[in-house]
Chimera marker file (.cmm) of the C-alpha trace (Angstrom):
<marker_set name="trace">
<marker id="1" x="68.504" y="-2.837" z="-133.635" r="1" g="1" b="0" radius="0.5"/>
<marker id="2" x="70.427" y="-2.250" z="-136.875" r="1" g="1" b="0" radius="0.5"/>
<marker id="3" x="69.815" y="-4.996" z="-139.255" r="1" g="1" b="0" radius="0.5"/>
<marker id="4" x="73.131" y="-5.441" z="-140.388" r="1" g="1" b="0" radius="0.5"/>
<marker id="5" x="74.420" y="-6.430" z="-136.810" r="1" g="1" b="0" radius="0.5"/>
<marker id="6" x="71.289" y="-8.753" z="-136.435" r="1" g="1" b="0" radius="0.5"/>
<marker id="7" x="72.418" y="-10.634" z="-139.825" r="1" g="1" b="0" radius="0.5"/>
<marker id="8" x="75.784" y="-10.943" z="-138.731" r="1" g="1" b="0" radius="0.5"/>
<marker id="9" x="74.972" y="-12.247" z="-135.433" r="1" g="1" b="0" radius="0.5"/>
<marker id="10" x="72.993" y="-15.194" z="-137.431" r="1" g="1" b="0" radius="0.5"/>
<marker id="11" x="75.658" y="-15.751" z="-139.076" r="1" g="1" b="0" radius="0.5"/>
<marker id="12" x="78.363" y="-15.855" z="-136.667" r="1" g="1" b="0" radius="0.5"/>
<marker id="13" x="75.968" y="-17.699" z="-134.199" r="1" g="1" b="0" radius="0.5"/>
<marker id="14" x="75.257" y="-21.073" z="-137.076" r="1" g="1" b="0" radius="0.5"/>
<marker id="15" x="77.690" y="-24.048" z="-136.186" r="1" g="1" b="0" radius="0.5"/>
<marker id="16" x="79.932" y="-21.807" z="-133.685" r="1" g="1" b="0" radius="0.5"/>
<marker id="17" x="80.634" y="-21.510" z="-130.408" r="1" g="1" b="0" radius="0.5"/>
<marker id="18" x="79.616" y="-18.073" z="-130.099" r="1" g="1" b="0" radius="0.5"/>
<marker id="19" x="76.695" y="-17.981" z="-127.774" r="1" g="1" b="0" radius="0.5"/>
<marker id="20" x="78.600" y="-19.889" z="-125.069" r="1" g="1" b="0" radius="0.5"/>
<marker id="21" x="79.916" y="-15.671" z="-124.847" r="1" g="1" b="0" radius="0.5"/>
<marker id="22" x="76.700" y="-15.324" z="-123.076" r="1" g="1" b="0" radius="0.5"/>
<marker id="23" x="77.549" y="-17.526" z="-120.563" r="1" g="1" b="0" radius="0.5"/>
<marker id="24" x="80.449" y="-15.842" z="-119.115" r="1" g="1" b="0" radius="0.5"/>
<marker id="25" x="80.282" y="-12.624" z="-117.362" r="1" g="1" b="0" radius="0.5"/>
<marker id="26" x="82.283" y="-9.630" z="-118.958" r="1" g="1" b="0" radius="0.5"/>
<marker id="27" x="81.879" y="-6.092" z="-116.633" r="1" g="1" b="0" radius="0.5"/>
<marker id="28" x="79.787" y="-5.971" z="-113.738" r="1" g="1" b="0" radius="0.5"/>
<marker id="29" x="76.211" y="-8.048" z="-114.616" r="1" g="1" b="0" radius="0.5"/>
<marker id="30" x="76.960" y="-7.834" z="-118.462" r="1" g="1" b="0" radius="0.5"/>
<marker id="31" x="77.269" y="-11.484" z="-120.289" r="1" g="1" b="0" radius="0.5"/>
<marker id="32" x="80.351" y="-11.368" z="-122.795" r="1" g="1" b="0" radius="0.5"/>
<marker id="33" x="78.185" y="-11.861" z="-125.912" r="1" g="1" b="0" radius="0.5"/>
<marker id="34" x="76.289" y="-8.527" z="-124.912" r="1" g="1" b="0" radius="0.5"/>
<marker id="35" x="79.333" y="-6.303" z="-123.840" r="1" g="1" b="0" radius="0.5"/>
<marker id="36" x="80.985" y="-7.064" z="-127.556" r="1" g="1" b="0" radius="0.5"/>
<marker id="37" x="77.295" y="-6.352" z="-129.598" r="1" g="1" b="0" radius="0.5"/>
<marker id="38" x="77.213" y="-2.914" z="-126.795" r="1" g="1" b="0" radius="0.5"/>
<marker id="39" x="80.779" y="-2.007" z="-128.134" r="1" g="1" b="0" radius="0.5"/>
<marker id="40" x="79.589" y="-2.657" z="-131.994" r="1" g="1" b="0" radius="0.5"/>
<marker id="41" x="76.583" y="-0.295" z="-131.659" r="1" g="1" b="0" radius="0.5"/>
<marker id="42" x="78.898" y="2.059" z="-129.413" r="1" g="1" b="0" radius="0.5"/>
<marker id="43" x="81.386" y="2.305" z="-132.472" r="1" g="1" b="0" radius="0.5"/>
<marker id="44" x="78.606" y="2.631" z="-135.043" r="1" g="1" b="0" radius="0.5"/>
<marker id="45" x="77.440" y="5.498" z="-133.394" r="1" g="1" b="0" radius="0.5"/>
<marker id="46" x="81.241" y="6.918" z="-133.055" r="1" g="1" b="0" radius="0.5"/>
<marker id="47" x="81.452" y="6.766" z="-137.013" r="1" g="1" b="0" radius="0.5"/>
<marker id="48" x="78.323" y="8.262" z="-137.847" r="1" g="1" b="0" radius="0.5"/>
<marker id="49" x="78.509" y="11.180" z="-135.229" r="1" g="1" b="0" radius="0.5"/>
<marker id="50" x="82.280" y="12.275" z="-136.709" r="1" g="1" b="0" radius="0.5"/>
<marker id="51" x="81.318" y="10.904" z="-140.070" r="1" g="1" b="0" radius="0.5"/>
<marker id="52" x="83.772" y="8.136" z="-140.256" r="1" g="1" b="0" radius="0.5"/>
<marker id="53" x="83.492" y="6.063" z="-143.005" r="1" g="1" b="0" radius="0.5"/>
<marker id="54" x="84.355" y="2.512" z="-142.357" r="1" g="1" b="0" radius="0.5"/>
<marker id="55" x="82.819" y="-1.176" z="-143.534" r="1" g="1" b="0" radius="0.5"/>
<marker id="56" x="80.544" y="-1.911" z="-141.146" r="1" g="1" b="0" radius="0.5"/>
<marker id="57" x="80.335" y="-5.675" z="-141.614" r="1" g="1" b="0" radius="0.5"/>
<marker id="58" x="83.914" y="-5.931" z="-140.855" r="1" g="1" b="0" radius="0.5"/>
<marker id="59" x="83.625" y="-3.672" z="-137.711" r="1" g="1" b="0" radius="0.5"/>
<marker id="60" x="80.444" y="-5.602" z="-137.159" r="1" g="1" b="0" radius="0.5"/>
<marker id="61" x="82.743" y="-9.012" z="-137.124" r="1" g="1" b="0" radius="0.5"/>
<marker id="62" x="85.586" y="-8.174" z="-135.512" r="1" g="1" b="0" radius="0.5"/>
<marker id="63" x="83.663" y="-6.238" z="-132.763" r="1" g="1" b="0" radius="0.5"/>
<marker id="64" x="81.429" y="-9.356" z="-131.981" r="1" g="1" b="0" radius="0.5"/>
<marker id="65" x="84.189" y="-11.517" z="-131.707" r="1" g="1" b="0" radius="0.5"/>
<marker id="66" x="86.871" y="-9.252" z="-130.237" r="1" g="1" b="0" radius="0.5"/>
<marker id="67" x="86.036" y="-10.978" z="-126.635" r="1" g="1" b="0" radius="0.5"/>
<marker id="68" x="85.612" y="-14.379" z="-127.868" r="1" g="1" b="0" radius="0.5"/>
<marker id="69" x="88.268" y="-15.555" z="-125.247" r="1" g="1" b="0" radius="0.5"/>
<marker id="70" x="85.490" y="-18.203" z="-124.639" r="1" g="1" b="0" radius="0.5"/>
<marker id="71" x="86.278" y="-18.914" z="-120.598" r="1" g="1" b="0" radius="0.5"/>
<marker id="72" x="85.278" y="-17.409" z="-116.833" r="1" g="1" b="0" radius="0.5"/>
<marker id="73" x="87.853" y="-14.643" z="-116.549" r="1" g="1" b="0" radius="0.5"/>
<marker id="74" x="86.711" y="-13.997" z="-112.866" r="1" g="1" b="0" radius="0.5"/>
<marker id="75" x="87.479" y="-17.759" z="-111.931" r="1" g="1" b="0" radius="0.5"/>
<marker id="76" x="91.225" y="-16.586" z="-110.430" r="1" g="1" b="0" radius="0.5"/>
<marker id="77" x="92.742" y="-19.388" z="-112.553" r="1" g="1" b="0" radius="0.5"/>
<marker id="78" x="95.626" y="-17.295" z="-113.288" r="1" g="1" b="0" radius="0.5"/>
<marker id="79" x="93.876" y="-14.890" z="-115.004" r="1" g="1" b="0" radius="0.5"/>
<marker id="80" x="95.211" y="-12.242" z="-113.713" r="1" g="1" b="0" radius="0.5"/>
<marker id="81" x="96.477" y="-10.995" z="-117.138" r="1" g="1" b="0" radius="0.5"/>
<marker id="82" x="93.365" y="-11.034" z="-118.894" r="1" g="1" b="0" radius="0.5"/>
<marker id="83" x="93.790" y="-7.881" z="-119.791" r="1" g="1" b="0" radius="0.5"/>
<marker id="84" x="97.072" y="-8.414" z="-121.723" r="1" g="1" b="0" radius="0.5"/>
<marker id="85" x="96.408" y="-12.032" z="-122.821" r="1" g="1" b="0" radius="0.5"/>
<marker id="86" x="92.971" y="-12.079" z="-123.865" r="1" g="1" b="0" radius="0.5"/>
<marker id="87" x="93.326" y="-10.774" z="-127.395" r="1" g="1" b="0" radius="0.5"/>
<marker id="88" x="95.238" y="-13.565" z="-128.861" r="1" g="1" b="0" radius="0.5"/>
<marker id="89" x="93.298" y="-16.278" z="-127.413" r="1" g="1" b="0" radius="0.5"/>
<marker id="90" x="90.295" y="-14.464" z="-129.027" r="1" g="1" b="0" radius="0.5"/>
<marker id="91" x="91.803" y="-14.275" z="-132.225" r="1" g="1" b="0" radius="0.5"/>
<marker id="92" x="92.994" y="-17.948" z="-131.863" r="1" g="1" b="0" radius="0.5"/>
<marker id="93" x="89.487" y="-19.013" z="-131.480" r="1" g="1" b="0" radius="0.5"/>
<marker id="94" x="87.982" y="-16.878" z="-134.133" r="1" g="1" b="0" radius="0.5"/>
<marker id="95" x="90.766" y="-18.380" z="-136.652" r="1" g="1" b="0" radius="0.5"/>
<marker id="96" x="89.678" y="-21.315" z="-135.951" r="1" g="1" b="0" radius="0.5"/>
<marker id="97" x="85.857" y="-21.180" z="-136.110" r="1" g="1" b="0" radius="0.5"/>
<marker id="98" x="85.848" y="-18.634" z="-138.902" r="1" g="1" b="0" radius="0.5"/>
<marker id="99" x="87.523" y="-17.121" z="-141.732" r="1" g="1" b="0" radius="0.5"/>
<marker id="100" x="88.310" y="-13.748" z="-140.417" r="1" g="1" b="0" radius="0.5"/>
<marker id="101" x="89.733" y="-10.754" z="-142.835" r="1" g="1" b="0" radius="0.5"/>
<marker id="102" x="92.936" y="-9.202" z="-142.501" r="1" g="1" b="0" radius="0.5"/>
<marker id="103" x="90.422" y="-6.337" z="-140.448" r="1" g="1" b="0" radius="0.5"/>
<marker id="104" x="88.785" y="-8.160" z="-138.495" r="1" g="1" b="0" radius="0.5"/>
<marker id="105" x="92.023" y="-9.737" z="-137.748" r="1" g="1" b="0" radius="0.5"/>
<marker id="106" x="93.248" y="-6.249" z="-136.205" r="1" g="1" b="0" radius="0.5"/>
<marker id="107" x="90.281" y="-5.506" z="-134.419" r="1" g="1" b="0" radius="0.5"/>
<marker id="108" x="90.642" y="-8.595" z="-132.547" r="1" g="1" b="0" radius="0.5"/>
<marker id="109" x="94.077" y="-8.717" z="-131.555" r="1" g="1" b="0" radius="0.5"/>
<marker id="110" x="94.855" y="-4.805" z="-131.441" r="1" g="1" b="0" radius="0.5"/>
<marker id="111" x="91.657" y="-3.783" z="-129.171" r="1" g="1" b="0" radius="0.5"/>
<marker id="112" x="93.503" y="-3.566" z="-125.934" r="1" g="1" b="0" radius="0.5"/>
<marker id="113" x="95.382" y="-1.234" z="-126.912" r="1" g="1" b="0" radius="0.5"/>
<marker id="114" x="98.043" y="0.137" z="-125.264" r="1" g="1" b="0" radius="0.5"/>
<marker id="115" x="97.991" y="-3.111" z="-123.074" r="1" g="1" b="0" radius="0.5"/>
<marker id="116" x="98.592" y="-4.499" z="-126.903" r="1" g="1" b="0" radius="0.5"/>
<marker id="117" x="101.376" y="-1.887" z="-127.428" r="1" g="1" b="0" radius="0.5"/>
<marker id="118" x="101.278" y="-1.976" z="-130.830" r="1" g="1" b="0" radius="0.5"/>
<marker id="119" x="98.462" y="0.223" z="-131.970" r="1" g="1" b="0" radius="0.5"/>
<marker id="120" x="95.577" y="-0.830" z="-134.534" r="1" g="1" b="0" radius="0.5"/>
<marker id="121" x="96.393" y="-0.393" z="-138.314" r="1" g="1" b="0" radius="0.5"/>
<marker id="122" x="92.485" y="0.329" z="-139.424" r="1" g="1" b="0" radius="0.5"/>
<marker id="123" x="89.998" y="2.705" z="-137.992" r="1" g="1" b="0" radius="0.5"/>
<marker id="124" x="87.110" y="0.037" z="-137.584" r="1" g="1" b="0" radius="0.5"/>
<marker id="125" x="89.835" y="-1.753" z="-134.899" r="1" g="1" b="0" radius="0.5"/>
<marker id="126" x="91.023" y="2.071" z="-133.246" r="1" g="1" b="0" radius="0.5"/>
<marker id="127" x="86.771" y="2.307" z="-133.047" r="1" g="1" b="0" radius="0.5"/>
<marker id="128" x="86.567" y="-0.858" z="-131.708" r="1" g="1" b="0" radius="0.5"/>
<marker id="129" x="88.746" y="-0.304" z="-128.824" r="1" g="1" b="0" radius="0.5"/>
<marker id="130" x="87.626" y="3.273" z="-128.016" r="1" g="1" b="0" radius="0.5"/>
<marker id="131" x="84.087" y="2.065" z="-127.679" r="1" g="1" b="0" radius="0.5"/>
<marker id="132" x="85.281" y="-0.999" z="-125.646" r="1" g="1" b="0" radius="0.5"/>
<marker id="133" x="86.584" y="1.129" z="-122.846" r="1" g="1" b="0" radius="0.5"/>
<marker id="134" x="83.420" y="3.093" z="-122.828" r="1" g="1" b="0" radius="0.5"/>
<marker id="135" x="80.872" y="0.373" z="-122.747" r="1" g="1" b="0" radius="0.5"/>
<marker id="136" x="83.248" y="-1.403" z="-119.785" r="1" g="1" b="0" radius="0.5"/>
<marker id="137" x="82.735" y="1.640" z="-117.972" r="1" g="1" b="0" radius="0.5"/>
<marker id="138" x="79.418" y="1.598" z="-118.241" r="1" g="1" b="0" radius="0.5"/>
<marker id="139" x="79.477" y="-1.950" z="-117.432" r="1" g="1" b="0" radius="0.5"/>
<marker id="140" x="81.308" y="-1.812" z="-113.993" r="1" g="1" b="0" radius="0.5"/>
<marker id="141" x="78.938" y="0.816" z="-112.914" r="1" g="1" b="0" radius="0.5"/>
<marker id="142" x="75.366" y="0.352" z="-113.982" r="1" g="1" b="0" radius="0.5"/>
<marker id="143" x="72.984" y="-2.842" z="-113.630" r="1" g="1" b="0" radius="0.5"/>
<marker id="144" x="71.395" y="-4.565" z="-116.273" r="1" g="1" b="0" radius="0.5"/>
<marker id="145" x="73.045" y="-1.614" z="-119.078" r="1" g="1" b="0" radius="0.5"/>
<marker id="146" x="72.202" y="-3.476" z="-121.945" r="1" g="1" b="0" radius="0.5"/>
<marker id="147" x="68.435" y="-5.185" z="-121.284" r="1" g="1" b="0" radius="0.5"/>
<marker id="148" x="67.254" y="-4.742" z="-125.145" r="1" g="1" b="0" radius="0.5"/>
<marker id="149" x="70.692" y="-6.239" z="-126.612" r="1" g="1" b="0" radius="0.5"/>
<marker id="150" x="69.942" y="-9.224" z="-123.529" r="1" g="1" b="0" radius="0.5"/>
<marker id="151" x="66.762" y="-9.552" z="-125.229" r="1" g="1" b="0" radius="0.5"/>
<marker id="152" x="68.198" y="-10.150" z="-128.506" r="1" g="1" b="0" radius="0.5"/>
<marker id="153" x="70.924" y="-12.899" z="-127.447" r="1" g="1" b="0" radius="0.5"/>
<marker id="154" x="67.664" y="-14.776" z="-126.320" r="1" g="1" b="0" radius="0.5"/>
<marker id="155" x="65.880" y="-14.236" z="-129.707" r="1" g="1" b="0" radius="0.5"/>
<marker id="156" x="69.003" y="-15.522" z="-131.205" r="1" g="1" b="0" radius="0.5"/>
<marker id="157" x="69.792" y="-18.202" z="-128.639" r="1" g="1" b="0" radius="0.5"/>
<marker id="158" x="66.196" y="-19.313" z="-129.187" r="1" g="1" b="0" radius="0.5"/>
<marker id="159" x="66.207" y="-18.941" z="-133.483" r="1" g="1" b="0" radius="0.5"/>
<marker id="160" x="69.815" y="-21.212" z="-133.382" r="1" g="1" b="0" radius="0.5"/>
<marker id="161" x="67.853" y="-23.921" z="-131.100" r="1" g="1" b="0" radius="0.5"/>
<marker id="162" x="65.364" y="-24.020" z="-133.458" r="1" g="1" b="0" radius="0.5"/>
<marker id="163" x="67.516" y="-24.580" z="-136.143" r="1" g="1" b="0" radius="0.5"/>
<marker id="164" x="69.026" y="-27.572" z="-134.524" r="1" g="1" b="0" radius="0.5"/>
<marker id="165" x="65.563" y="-28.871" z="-134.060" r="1" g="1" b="0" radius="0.5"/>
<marker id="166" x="65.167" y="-28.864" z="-137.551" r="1" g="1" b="0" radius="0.5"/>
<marker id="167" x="68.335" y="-30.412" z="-138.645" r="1" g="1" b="0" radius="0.5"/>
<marker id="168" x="67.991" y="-32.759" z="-136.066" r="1" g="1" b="0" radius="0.5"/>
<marker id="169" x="64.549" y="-33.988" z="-137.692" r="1" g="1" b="0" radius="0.5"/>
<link id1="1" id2="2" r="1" g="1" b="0" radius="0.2"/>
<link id1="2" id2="3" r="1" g="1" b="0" radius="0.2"/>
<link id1="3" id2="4" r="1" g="1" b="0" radius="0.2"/>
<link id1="4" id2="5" r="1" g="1" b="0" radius="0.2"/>
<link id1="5" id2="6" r="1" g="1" b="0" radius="0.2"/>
<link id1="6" id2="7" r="1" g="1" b="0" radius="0.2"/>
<link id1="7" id2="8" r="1" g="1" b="0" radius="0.2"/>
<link id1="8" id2="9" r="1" g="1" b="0" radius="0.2"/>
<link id1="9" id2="10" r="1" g="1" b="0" radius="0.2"/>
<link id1="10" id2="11" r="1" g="1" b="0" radius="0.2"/>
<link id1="11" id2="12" r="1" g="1" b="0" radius="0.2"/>
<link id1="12" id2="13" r="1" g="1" b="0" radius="0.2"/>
<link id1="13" id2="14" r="1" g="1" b="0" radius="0.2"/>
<link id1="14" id2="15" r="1" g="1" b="0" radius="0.2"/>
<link id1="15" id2="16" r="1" g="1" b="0" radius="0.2"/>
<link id1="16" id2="17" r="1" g="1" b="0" radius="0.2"/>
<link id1="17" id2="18" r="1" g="1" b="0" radius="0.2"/>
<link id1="18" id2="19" r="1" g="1" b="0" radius="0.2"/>
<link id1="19" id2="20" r="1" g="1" b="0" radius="0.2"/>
<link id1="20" id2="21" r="1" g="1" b="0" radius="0.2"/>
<link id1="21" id2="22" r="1" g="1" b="0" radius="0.2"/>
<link id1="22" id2="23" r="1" g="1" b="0" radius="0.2"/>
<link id1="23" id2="24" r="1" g="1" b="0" radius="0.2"/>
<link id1="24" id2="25" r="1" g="1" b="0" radius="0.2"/>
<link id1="25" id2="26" r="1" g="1" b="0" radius="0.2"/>
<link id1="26" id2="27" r="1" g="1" b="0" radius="0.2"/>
<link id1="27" id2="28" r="1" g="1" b="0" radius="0.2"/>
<link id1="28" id2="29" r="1" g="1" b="0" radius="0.2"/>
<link id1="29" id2="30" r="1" g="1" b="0" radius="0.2"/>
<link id1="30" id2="31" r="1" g="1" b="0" radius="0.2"/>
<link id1="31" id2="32" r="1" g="1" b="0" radius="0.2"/>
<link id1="32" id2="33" r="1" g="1" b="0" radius="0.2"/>
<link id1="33" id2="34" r="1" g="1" b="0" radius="0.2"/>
<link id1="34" id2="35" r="1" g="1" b="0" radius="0.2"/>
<link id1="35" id2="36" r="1" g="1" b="0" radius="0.2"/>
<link id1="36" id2="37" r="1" g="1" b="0" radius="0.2"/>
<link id1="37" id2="38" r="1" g="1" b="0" radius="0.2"/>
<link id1="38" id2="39" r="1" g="1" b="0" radius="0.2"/>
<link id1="39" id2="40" r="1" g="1" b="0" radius="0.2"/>
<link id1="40" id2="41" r="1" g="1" b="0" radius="0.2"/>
<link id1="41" id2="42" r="1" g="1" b="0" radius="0.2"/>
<link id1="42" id2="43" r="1" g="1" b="0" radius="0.2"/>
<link id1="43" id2="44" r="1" g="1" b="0" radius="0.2"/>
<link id1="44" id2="45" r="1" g="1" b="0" radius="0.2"/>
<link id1="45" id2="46" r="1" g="1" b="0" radius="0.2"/>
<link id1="46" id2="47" r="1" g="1" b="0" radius="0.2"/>
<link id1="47" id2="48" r="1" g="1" b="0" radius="0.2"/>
<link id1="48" id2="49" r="1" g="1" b="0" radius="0.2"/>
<link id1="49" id2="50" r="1" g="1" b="0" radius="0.2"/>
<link id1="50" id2="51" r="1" g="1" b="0" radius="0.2"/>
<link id1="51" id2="52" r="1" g="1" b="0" radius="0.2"/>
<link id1="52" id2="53" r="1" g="1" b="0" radius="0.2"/>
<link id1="53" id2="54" r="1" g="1" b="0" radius="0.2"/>
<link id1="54" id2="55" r="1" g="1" b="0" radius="0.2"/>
<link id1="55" id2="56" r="1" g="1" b="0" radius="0.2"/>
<link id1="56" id2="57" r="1" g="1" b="0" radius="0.2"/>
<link id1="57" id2="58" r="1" g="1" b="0" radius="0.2"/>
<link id1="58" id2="59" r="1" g="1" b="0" radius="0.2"/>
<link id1="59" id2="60" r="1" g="1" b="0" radius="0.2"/>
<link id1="60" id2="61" r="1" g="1" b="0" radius="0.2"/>
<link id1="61" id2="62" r="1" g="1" b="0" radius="0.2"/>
<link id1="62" id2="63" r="1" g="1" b="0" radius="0.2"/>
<link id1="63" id2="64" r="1" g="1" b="0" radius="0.2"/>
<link id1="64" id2="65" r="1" g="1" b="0" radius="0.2"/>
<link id1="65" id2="66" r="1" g="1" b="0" radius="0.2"/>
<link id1="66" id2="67" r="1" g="1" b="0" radius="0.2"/>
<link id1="67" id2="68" r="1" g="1" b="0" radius="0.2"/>
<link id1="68" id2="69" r="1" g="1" b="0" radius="0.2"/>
<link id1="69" id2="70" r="1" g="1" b="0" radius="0.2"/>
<link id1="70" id2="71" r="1" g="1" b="0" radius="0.2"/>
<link id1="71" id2="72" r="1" g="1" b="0" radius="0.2"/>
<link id1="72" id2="73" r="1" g="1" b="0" radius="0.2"/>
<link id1="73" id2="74" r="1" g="1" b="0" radius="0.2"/>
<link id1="74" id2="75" r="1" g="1" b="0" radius="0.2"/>
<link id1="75" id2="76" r="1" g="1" b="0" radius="0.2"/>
<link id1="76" id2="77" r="1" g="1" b="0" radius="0.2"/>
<link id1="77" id2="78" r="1" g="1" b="0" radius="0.2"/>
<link id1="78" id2="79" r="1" g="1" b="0" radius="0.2"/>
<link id1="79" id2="80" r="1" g="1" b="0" radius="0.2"/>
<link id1="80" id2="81" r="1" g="1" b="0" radius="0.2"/>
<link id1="81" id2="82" r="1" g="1" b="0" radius="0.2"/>
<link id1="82" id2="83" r="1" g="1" b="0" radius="0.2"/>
<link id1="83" id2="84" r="1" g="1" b="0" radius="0.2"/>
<link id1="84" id2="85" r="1" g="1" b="0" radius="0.2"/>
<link id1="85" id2="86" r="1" g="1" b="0" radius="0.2"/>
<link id1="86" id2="87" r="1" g="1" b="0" radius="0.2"/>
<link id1="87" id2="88" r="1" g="1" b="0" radius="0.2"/>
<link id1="88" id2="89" r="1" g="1" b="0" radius="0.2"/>
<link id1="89" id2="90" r="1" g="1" b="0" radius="0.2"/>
<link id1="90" id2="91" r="1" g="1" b="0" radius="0.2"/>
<link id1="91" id2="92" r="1" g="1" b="0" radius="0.2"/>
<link id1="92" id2="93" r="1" g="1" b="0" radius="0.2"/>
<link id1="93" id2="94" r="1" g="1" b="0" radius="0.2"/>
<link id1="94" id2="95" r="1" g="1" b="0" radius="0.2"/>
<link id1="95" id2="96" r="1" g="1" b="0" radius="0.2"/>
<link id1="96" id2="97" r="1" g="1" b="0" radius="0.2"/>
<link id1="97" id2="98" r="1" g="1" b="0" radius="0.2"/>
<link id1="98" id2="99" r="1" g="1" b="0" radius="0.2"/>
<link id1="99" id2="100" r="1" g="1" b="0" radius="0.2"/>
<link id1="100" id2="101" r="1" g="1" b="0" radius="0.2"/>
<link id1="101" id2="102" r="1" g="1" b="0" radius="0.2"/>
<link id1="102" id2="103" r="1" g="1" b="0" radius="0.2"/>
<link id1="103" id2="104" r="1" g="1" b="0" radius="0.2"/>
<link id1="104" id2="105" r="1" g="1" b="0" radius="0.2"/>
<link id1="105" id2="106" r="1" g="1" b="0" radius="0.2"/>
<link id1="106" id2="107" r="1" g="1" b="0" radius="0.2"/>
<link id1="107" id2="108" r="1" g="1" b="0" radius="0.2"/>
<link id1="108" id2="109" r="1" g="1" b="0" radius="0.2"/>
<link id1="109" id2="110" r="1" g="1" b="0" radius="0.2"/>
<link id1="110" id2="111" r="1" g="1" b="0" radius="0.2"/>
<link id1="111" id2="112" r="1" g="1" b="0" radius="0.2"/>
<link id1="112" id2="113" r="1" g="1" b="0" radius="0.2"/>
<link id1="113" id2="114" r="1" g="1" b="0" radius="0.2"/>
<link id1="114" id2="115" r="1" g="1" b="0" radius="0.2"/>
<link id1="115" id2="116" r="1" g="1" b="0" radius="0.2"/>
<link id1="116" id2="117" r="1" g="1" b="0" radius="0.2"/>
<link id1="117" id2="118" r="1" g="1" b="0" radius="0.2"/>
<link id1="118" id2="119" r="1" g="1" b="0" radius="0.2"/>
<link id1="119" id2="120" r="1" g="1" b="0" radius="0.2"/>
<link id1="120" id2="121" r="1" g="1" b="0" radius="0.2"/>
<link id1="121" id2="122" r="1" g="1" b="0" radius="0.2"/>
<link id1="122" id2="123" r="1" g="1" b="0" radius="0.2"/>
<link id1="123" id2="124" r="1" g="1" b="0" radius="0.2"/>
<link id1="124" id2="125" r="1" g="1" b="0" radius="0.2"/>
<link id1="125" id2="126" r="1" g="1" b="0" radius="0.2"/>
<link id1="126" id2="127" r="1" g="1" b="0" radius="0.2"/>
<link id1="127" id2="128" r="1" g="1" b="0" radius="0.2"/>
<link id1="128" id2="129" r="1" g="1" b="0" radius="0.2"/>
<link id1="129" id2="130" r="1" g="1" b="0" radius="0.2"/>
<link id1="130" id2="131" r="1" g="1" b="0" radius="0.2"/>
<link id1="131" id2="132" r="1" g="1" b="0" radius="0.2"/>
<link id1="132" id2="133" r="1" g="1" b="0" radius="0.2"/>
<link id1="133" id2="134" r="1" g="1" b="0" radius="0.2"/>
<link id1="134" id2="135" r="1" g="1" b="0" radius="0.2"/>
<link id1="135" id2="136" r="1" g="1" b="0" radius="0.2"/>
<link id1="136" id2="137" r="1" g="1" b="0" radius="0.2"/>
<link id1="137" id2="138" r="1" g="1" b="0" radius="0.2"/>
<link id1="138" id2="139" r="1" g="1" b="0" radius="0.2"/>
<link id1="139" id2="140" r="1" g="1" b="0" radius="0.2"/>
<link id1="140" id2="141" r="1" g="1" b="0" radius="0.2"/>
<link id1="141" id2="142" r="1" g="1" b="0" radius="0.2"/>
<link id1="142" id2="143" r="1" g="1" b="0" radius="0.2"/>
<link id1="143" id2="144" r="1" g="1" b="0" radius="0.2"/>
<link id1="144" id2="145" r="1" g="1" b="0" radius="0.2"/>
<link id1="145" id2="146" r="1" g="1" b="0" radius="0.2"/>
<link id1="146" id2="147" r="1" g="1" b="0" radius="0.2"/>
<link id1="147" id2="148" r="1" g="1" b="0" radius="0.2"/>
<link id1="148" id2="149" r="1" g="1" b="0" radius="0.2"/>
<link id1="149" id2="150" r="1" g="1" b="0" radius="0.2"/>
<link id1="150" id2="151" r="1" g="1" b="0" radius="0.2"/>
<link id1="151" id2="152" r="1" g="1" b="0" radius="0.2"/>
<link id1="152" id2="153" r="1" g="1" b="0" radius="0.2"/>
<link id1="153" id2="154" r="1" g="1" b="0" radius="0.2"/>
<link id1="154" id2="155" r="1" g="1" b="0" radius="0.2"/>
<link id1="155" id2="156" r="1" g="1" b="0" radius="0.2"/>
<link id1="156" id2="157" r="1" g="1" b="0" radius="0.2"/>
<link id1="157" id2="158" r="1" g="1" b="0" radius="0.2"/>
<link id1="158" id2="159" r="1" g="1" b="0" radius="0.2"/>
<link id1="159" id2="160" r="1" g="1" b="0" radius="0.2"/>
<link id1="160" id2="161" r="1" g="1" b="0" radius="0.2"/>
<link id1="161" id2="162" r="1" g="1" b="0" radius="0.2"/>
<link id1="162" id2="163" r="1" g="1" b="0" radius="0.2"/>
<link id1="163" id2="164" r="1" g="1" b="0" radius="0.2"/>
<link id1="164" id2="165" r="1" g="1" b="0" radius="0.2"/>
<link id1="165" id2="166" r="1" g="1" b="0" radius="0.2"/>
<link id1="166" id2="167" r="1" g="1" b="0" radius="0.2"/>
<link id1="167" id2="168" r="1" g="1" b="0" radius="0.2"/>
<link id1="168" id2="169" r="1" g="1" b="0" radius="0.2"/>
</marker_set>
């Protein structure tokens, strides 16, 4: 696991509501929290294979959080347009747990793109939603896709918990 993905997933994880993402199914058997860190190390490998130069802690960011709709799409609550709804009320929630960059900002809101229709501005965000159609793919097809990025949600579930513990004391 790239190091740089692990810190930011500390970071986002402290005093957030992030790993309730692993709570909700995404694709298939895939938890939310480990479809968006697939799509991150999906569009890491994108940039470095056509040598695309981007800032990885912003695509790092805004790909973690890009699904952070933060409820049971599946649950037929009139969800049936997820698909075009679901990048603002990500973006609302990351605004309001975190200070987002104007980046970030795109990759959220722009990653559904053309459901979006208008297109993203930066190529961490047009990354970001190329890899997010492969990984959902993947997803709807193949069980258990992601079991070493499952592994790491539980270190981090586990490291946050402990955290509290200590706080707590």
């Amino acid at each position: 696991m790239e190091r740089k993905v692990i810190e930011c997933l500390k970071e986002l994880m402290d005093d957030s509501r992030l790993s309730l993402m692993a709570e909700f199914k995404q694709h298939g058997d895939t938890s939310c929290l480990a479809h968006t860190i697939a799509v991150v190390y999906c569009a890491l490998a994108i940039a470095k294979r056509f040598r695309i130069n981007v800032n990885k802690r912003e695509l790092i960011r805004g790909g973690i959080l890009h699904d952070y709709f933060l409820y049971d799409w599946h649950d037929g609550n009139g969800r049936y347009i997820h698909g075009f709804t679901h990048p603002y009320t990500a973006l609302k929630n990351a605004d309001r747990d975190y200070e987002l960059t104007a980046r970030e900002r795109d990759i959220i809101k722009k990653h559904m793109f053309p459901l979006t229709v208008i297109p993203p501005m930066y190529r961490e965000a047009w990354l970001i939603c190329i890899a997010d159609k492969i990984c959902a793919c993947i997803e709807a097809i193949k069980k258990d896709t992601y079991p070493e990025i499952t592994r790491l949600i539980i270190r981090q579930q586990r490291y946050k918990n402990d955290l509290v513990q200590k706080r707590i004391r």
